[in-house]
C-alpha positions in Angstrom: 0.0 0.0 0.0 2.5 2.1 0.9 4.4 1.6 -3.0 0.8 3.2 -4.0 0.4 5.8 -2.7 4.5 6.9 -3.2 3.5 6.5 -6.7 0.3 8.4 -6.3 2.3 11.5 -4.4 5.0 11.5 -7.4 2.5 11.3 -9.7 0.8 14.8 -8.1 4.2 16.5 -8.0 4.8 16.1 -12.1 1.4 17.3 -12.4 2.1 20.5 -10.6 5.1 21.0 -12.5 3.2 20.6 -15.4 1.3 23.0 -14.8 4.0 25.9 -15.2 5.4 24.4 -18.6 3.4 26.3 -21.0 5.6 29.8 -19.0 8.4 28.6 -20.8 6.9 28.6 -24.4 7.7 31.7 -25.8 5.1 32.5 -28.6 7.7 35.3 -30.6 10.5 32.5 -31.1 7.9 30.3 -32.6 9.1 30.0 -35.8 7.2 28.4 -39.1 9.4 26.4 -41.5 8.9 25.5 -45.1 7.4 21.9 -45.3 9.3 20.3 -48.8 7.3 17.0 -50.4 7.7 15.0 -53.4 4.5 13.8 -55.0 4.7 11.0 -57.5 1.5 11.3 -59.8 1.2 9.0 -62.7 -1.9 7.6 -64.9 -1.6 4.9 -67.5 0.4 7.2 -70.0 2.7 9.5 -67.9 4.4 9.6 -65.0 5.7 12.6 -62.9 7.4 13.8 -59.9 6.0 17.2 -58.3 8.1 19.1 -55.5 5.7 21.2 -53.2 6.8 23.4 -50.9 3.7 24.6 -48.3 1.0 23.9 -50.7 2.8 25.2 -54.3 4.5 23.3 -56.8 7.9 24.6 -57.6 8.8 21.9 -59.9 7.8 19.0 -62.1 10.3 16.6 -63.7 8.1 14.6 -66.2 9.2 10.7 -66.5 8.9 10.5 -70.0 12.6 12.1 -70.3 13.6 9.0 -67.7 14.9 5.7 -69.0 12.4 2.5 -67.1 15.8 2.3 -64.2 16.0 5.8 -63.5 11.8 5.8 -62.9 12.2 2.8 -60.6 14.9 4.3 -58.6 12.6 7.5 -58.2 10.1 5.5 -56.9 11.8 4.8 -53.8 12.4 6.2 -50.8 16.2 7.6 -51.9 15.1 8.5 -55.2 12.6 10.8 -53.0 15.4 12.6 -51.4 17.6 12.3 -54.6 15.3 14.8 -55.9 14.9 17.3 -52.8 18.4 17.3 -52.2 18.9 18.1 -56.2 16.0 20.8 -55.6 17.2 22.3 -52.4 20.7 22.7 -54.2 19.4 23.9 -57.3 20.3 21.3 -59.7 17.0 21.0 -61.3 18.0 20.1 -64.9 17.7 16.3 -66.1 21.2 15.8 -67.0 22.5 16.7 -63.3 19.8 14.2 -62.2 20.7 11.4 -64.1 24.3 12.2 -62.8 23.5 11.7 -59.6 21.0 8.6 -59.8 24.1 7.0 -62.1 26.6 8.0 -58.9 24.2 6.0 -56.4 23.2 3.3 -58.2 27.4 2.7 -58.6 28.0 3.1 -55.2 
């Protein structure tokens, strides 16, 4: 019984200290970062990879410039972030992609 209530007193003790967290949230330092995604969207003729950033598209790389590897590595996860890391450094052209999809697929 004793165990219990030891728990029980702890237990009342975090909750009072939780109490005083939301004090140490400032609201000016909260700061809103651009959210970056890669959509996929394809239909029985085409296939293409969209970057978004919030809600816009910045950027569309169409799959029928891609040979049948180069779309099945951008299908998975790392071809995902083979393209935002191409995007975020501004190498949006479809020769520096291939580059760097022929660099990991040797490694």
């Amino acid at each position: 019984m004793k165990n219990i209530n030891n728990n029980l007193e702890d237990t009342k003790e975090k909750i009072q200290d939780n109490k005083f967290e939301f004090s140490l949230f400032k609201e000016e330092d909260n700061i809103v970062h651009k959210v970056l995604r890669v959509k996929r969207i394809s239909n029985s003729k085409e296939e293409k990879w969209k970057i978004f950033e919030d809600n816009k598209v910045l950027w569309v790389l169409d799959g029928e410039k891609l040979s049948l590897k180069e779309k099945n590595f951008l299908r998975t996860v790392d071809g995902m972030n083979l393209l935002l890391s191409q995007y975020k450094k501004n190498e949006t052209t479809i020769s520096a992609i291939k580059k760097e999809i022929k660099k990991y697929n040797n490694k």
